[in-house]
HTML snippet that shows the backbone in 3Dmol.js (N, CA, C, O; Angstrom):
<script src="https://3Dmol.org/build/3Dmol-min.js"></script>
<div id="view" style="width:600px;height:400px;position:relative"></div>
<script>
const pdb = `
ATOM      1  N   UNK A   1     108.733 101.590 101.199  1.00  0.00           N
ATOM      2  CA  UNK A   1     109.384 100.627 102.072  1.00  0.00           C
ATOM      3  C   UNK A   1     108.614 100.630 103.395  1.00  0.00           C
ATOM      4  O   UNK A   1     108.101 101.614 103.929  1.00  0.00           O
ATOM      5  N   UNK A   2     108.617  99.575 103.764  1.00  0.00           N
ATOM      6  CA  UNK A   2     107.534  99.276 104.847  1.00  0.00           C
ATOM      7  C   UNK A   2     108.472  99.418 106.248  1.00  0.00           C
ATOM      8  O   UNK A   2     109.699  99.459 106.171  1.00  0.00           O
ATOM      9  N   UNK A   3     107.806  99.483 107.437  1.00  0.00           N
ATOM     10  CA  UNK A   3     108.273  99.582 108.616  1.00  0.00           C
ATOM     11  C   UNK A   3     109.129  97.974 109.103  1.00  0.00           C
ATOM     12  O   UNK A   3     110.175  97.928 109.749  1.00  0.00           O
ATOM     13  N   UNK A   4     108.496  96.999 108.685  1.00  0.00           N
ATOM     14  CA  UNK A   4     108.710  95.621 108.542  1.00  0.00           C
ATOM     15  C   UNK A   4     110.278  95.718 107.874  1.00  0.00           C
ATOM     16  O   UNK A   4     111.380  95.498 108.377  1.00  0.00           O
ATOM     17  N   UNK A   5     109.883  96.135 106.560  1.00  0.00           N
ATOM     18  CA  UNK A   5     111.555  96.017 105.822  1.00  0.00           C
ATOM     19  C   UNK A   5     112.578  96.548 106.001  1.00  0.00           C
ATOM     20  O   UNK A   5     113.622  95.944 105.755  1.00  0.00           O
ATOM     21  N   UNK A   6     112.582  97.813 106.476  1.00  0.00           N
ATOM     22  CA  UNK A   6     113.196  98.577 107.525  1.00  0.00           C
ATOM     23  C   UNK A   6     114.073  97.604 108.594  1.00  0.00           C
ATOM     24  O   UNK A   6     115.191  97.113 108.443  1.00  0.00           O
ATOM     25  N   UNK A   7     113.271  97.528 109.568  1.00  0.00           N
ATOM     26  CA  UNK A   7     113.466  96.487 110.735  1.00  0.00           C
ATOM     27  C   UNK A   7     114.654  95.363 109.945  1.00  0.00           C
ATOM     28  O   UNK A   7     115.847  95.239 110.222  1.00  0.00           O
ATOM     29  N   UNK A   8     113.833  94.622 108.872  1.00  0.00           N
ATOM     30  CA  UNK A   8     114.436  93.647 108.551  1.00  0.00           C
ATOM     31  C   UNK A   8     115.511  93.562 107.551  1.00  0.00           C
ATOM     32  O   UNK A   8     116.146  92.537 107.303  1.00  0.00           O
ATOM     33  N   UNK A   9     115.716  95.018 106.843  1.00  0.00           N
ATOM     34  CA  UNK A   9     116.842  95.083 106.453  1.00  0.00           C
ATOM     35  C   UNK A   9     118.489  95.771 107.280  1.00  0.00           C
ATOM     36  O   UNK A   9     119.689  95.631 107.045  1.00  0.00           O
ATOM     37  N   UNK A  10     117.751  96.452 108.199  1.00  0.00           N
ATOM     38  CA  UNK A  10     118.454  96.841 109.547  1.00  0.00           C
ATOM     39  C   UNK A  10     119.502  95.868 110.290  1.00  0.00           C
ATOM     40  O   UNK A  10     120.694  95.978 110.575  1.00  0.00           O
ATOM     41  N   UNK A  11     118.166  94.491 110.549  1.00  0.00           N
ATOM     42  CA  UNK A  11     119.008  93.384 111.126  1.00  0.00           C
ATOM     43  C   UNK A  11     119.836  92.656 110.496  1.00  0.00           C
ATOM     44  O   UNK A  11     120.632  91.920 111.080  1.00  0.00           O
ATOM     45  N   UNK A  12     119.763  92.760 109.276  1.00  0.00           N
ATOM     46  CA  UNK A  12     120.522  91.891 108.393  1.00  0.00           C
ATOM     47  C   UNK A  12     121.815  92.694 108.092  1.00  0.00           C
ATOM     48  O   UNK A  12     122.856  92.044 108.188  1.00  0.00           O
ATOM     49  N   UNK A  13     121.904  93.807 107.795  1.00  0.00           N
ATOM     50  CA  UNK A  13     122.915  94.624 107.643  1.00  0.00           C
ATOM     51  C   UNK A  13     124.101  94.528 109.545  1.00  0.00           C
ATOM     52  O   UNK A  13     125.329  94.448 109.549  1.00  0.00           O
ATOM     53  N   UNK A  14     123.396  94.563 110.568  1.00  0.00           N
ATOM     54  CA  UNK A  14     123.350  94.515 111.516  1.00  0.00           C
ATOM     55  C   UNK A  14     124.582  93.012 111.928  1.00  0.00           C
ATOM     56  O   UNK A  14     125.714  93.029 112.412  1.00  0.00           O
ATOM     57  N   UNK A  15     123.713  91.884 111.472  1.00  0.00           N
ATOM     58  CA  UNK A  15     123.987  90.556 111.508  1.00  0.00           C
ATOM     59  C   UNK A  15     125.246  90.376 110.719  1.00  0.00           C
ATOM     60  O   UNK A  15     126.141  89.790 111.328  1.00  0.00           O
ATOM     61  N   UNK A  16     125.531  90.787 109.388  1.00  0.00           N
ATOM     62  CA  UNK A  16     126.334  91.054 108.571  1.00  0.00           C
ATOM     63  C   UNK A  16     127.537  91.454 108.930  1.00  0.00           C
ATOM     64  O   UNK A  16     128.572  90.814 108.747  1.00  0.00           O
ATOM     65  N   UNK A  17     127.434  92.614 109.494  1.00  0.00           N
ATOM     66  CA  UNK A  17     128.839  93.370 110.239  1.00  0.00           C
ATOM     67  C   UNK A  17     129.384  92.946 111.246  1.00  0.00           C
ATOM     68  O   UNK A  17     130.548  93.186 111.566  1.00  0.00           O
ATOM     69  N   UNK A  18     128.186  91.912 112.169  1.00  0.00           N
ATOM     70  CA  UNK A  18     128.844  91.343 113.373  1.00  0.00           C
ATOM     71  C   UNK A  18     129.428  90.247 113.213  1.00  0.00           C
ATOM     72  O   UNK A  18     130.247  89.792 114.011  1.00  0.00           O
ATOM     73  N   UNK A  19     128.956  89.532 111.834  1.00  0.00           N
ATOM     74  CA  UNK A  19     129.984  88.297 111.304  1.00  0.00           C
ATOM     75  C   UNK A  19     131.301  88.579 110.444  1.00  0.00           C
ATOM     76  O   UNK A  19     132.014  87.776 109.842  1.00  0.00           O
ATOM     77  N   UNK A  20     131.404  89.945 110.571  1.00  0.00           N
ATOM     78  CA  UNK A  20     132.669  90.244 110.154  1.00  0.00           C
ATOM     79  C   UNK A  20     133.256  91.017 110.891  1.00  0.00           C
ATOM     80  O   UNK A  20     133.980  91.784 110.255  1.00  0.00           O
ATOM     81  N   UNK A  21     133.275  91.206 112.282  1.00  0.00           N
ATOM     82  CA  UNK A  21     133.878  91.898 112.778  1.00  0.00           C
ATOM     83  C   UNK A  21     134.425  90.509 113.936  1.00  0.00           C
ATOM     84  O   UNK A  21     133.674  89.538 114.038  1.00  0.00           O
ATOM     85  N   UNK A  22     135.880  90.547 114.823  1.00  0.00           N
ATOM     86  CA  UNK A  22     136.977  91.464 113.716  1.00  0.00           C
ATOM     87  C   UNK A  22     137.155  91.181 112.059  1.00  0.00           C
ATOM     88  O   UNK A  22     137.102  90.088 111.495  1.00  0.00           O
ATOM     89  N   UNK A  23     137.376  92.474 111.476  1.00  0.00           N
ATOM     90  CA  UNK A  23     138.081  92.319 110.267  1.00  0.00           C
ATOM     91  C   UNK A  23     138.974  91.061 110.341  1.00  0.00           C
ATOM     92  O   UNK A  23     139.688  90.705 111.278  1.00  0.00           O
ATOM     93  N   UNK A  24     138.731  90.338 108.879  1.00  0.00           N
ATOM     94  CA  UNK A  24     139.523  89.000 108.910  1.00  0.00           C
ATOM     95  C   UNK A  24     140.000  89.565 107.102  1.00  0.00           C
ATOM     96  O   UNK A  24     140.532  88.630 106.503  1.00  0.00           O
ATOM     97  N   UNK A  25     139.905  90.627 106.400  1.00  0.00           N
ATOM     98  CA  UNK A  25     140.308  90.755 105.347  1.00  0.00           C
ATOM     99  C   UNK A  25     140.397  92.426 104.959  1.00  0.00           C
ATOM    100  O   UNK A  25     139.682  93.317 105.418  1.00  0.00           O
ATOM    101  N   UNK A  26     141.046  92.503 104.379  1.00  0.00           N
ATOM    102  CA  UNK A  26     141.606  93.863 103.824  1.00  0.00           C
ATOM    103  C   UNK A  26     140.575  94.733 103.195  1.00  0.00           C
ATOM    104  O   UNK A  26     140.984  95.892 103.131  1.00  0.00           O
ATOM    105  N   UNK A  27     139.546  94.598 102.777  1.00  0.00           N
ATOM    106  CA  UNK A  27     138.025  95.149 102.545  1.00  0.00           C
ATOM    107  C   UNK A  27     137.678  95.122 103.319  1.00  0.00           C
ATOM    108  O   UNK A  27     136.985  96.138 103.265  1.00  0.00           O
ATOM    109  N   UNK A  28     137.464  94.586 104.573  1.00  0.00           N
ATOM    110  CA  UNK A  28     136.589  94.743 106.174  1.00  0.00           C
ATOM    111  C   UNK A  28     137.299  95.442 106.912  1.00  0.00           C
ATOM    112  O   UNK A  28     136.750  95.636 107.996  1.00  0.00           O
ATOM    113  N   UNK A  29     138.717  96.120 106.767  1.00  0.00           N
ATOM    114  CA  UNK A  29     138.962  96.680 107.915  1.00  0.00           C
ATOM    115  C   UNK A  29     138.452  98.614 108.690  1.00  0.00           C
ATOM    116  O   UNK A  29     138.597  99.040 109.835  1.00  0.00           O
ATOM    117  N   UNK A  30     137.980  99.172 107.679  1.00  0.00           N
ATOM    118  CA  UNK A  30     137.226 100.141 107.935  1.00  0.00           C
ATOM    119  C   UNK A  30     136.042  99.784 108.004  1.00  0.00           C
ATOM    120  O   UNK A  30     135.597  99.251 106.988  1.00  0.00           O
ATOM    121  N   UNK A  31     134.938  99.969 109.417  1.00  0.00           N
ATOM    122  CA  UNK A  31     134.033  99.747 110.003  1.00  0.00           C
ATOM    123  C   UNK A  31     132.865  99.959 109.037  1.00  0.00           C
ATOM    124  O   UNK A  31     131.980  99.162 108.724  1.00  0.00           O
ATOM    125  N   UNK A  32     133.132 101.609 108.513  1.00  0.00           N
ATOM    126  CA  UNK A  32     131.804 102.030 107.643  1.00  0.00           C
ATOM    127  C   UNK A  32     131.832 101.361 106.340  1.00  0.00           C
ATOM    128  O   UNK A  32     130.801 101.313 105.670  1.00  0.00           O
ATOM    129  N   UNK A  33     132.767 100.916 105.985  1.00  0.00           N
ATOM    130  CA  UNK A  33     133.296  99.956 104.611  1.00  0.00           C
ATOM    131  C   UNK A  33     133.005  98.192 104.498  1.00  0.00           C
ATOM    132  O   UNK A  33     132.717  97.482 103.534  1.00  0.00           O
ATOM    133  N   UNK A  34     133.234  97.883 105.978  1.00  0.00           N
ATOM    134  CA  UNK A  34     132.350  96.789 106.066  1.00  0.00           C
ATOM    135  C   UNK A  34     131.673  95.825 105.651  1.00  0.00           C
ATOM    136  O   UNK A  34     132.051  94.655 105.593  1.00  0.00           O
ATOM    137  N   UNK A  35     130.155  96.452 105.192  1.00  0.00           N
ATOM    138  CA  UNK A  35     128.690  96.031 104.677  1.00  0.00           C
ATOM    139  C   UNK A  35     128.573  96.768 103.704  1.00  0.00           C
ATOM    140  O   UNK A  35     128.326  97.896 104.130  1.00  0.00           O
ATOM    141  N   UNK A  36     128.628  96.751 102.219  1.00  0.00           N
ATOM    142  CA  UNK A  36     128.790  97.266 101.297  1.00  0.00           C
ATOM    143  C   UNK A  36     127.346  97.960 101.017  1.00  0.00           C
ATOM    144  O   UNK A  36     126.631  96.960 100.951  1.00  0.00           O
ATOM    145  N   UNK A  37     126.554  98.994 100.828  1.00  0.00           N
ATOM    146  CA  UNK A  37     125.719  99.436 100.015  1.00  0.00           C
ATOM    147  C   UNK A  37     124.939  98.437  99.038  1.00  0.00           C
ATOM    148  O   UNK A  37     123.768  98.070  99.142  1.00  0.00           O
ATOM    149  N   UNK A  38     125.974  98.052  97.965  1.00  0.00           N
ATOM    150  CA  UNK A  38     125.509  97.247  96.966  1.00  0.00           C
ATOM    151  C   UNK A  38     124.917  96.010  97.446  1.00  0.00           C
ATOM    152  O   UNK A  38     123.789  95.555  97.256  1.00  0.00           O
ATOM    153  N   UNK A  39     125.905  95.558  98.107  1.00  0.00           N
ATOM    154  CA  UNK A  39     125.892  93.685  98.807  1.00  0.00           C
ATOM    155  C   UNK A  39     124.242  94.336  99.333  1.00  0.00           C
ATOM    156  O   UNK A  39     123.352  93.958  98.572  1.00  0.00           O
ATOM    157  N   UNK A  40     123.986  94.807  99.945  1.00  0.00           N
ATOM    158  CA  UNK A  40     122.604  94.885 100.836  1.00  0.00           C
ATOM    159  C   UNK A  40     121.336  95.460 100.030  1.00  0.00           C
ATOM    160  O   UNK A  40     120.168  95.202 100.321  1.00  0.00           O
ATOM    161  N   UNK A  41     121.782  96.328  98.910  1.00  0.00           N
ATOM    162  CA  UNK A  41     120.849  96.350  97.928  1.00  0.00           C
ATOM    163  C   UNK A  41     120.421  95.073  96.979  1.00  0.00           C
ATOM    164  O   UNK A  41     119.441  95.010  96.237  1.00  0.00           O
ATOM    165  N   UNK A  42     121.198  94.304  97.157  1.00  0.00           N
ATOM    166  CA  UNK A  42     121.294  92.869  96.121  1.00  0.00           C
ATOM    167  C   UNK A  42     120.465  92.203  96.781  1.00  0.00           C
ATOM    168  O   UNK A  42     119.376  91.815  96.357  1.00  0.00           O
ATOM    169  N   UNK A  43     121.186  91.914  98.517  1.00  0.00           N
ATOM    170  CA  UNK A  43     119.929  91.276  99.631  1.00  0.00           C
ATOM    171  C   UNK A  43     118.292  92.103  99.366  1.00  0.00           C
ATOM    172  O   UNK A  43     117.259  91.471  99.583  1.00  0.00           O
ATOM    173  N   UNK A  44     118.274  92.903  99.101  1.00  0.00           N
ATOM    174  CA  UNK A  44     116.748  93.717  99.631  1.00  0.00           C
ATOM    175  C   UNK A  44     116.059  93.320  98.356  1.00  0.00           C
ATOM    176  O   UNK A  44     114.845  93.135  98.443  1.00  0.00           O
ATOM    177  N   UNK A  45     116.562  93.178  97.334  1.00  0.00           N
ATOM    178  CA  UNK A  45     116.289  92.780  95.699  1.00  0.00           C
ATOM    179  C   UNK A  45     115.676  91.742  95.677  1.00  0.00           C
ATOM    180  O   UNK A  45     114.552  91.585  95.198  1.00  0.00           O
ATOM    181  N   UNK A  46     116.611  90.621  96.390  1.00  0.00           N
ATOM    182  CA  UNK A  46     116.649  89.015  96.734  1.00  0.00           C
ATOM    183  C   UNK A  46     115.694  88.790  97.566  1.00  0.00           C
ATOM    184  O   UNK A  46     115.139  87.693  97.494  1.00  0.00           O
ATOM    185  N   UNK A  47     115.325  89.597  98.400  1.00  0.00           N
ATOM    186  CA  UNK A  47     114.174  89.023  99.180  1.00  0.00           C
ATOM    187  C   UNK A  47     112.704  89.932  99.134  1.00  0.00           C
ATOM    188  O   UNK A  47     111.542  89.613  99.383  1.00  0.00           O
ATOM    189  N   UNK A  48     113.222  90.982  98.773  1.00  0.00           N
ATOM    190  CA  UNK A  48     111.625  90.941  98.348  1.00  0.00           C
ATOM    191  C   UNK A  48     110.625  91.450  96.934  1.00  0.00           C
ATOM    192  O   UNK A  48     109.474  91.841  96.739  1.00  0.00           O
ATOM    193  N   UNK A  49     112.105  91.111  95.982  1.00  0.00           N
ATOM    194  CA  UNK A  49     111.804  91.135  94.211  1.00  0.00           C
ATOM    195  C   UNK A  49     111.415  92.590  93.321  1.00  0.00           C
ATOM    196  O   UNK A  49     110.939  92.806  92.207  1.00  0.00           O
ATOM    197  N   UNK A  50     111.927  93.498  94.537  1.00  0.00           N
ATOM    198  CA  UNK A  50     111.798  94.821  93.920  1.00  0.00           C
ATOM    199  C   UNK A  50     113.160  95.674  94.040  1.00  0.00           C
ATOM    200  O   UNK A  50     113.637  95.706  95.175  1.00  0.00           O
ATOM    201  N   UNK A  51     113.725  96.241  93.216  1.00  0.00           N
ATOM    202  CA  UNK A  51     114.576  96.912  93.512  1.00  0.00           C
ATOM    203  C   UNK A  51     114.883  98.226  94.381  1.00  0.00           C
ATOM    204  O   UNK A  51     113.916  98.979  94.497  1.00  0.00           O
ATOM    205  N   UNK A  52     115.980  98.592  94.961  1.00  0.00           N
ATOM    206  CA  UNK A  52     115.763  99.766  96.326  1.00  0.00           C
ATOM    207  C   UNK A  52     115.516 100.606  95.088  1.00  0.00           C
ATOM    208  O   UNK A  52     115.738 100.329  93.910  1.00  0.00           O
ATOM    209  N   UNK A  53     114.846 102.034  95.804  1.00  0.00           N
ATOM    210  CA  UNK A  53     114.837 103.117  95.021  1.00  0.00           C
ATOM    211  C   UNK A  53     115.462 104.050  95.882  1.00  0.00           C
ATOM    212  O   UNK A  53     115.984 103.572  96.889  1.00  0.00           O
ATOM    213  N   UNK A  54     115.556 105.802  95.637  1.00  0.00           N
ATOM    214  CA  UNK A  54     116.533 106.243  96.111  1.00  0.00           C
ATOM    215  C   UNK A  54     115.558 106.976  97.500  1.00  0.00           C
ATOM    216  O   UNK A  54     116.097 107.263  98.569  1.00  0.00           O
ATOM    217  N   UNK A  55     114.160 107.180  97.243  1.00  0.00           N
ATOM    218  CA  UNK A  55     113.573 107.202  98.257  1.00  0.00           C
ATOM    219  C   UNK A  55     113.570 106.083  99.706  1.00  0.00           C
ATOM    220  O   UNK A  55     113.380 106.529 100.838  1.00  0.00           O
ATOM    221  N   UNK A  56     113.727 105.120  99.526  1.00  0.00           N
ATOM    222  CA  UNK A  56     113.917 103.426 100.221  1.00  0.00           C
ATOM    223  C   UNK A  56     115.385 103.899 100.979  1.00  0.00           C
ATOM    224  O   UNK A  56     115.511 103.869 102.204  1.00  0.00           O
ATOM    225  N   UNK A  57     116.456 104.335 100.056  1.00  0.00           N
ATOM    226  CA  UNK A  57     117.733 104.508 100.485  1.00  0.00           C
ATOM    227  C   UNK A  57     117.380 105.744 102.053  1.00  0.00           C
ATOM    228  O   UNK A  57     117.814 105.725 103.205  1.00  0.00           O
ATOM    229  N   UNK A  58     116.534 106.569 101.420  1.00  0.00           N
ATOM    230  CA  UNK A  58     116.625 107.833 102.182  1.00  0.00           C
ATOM    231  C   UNK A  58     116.266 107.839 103.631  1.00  0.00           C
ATOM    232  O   UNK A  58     116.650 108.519 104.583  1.00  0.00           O
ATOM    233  N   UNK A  59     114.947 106.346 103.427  1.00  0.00           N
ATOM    234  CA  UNK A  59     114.262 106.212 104.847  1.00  0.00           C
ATOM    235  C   UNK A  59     115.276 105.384 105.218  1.00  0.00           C
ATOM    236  O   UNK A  59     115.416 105.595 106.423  1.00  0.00           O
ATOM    237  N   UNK A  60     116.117 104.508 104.850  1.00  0.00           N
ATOM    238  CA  UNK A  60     117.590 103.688 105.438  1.00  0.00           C
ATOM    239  C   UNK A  60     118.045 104.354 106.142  1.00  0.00           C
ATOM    240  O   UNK A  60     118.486 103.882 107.190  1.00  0.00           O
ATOM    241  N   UNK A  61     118.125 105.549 105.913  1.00  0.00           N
ATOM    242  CA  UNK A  61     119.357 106.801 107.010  1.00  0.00           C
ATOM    243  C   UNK A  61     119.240 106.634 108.182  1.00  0.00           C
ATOM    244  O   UNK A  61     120.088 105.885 108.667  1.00  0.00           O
ATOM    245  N   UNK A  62     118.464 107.067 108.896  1.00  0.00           N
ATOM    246  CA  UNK A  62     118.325 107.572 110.105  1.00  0.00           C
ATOM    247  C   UNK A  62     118.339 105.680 110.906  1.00  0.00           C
ATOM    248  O   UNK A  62     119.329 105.445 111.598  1.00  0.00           O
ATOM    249  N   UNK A  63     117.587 104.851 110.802  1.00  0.00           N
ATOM    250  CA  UNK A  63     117.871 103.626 111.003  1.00  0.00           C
ATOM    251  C   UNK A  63     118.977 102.984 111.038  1.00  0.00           C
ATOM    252  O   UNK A  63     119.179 102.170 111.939  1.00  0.00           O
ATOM    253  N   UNK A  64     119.987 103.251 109.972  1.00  0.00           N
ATOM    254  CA  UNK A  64     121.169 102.967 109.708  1.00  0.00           C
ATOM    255  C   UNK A  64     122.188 103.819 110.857  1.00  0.00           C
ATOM    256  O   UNK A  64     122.968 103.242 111.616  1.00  0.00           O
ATOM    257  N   UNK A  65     122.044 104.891 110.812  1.00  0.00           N
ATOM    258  CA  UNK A  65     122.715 106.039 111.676  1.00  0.00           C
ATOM    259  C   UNK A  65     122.756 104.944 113.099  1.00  0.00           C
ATOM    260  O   UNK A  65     123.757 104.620 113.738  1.00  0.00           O
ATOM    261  N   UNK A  66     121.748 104.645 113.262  1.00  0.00           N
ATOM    262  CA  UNK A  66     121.074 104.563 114.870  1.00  0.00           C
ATOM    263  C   UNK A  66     122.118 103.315 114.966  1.00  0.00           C
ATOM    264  O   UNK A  66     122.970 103.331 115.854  1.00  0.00           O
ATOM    265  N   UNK A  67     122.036 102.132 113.956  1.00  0.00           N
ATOM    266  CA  UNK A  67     122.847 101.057 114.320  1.00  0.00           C
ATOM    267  C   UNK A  67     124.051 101.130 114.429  1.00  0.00           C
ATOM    268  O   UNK A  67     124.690 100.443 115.225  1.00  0.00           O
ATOM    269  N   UNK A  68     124.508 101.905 113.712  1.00  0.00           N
ATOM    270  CA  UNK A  68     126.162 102.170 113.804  1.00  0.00           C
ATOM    271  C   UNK A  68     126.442 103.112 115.058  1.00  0.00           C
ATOM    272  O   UNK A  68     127.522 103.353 115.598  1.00  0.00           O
ATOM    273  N   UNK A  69     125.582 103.425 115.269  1.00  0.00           N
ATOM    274  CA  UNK A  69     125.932 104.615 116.747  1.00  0.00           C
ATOM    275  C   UNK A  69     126.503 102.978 118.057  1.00  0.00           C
ATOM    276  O   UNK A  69     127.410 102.759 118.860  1.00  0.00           O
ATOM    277  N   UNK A  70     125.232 102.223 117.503  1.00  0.00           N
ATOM    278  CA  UNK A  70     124.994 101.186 118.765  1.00  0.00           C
ATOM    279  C   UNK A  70     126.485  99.799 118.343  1.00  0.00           C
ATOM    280  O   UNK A  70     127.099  99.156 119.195  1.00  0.00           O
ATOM    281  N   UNK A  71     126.650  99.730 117.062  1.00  0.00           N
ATOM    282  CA  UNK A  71     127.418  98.726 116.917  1.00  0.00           C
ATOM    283  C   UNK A  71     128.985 100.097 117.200  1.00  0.00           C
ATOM    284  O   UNK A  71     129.740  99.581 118.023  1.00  0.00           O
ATOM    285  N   UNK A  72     129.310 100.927 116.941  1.00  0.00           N
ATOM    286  CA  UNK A  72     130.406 101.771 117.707  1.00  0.00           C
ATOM    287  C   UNK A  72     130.855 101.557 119.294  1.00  0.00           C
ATOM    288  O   UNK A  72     131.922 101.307 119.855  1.00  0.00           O
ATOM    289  N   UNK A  73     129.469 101.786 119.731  1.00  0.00           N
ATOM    290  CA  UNK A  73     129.733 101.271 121.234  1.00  0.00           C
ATOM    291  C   UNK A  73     129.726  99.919 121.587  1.00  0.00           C
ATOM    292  O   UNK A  73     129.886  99.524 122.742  1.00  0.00           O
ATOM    293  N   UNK A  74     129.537  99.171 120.574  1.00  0.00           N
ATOM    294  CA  UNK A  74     129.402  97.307 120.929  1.00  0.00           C
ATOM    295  C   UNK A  74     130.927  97.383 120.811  1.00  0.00           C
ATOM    296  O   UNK A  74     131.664  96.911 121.677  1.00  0.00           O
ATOM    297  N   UNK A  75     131.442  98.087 119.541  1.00  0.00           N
ATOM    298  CA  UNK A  75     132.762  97.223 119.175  1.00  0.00           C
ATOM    299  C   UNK A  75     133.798  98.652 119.109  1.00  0.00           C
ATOM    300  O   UNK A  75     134.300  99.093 118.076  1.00  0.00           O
ATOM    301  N   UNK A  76     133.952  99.197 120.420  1.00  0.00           N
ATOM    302  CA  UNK A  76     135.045 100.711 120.370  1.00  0.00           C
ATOM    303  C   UNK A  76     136.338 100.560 119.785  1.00  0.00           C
ATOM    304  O   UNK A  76     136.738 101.484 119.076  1.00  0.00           O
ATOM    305  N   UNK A  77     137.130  99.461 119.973  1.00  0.00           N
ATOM    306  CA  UNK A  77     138.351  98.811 119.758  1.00  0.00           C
ATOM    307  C   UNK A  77     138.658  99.015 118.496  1.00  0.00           C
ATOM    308  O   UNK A  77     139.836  99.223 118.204  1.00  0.00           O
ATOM    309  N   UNK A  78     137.442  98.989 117.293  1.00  0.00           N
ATOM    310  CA  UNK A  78     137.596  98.705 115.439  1.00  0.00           C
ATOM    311  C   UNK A  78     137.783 100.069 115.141  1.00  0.00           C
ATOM    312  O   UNK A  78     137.319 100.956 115.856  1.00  0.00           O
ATOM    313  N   UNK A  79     138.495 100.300 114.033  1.00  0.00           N
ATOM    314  CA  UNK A  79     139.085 101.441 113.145  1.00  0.00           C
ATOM    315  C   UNK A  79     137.906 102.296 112.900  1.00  0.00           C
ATOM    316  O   UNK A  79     137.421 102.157 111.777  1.00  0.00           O
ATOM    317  N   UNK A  80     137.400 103.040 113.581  1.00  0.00           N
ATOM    318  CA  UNK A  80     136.423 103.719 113.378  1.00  0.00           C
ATOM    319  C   UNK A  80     136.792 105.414 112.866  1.00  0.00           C
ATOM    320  O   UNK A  80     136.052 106.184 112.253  1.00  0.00           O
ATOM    321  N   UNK A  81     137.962 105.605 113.281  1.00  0.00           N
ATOM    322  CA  UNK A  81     138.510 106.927 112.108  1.00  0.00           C
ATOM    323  C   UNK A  81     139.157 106.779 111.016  1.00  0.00           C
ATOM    324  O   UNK A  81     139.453 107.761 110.336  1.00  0.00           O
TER     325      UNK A  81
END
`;
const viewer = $3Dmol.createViewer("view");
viewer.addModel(pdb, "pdb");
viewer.setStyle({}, {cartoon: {color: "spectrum"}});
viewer.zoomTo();
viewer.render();
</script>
């Protein structure tokens, strides 16, 4: 996984959560529950015709970590325990 896809699966996951926040349905109302795993593995599939592997997942972490640290402090108010 490239530094590019990273970035660009980041923002999309990113973009994703901010069009659903507030929760408007009973599956969105826990923050980390949100943006589904799958739903964003389907996107990463869809756009660039390879499937994630579990290495791909692993470099997701720390990127992922970082956004939710930053979308926590965007949105303190949401069910975050």
């Amino acid at each position: 996984m490239t530094a590019e896809q990273i970035t660009a699966y980041v923002a999309e996951f990113v973009r994703r959560f901010e069009a659903r926040t507030p929760a408007t349905q009973i599956d969105e109302i826990l923050p980390p529950t949100r943006v589904g795993r799958g739903e964003m593995q389907l996107w990463y599939e869809e756009t660039y015709g390879v499937k994630m592997t579990l290495d791909d997942r692993l470099e997701l972490d720390a990127p992922l970590r970082a956004a939710f640290r930053q979308l926590r402090r965007k949105y303190p108010l949401e069910r975050w325990k």
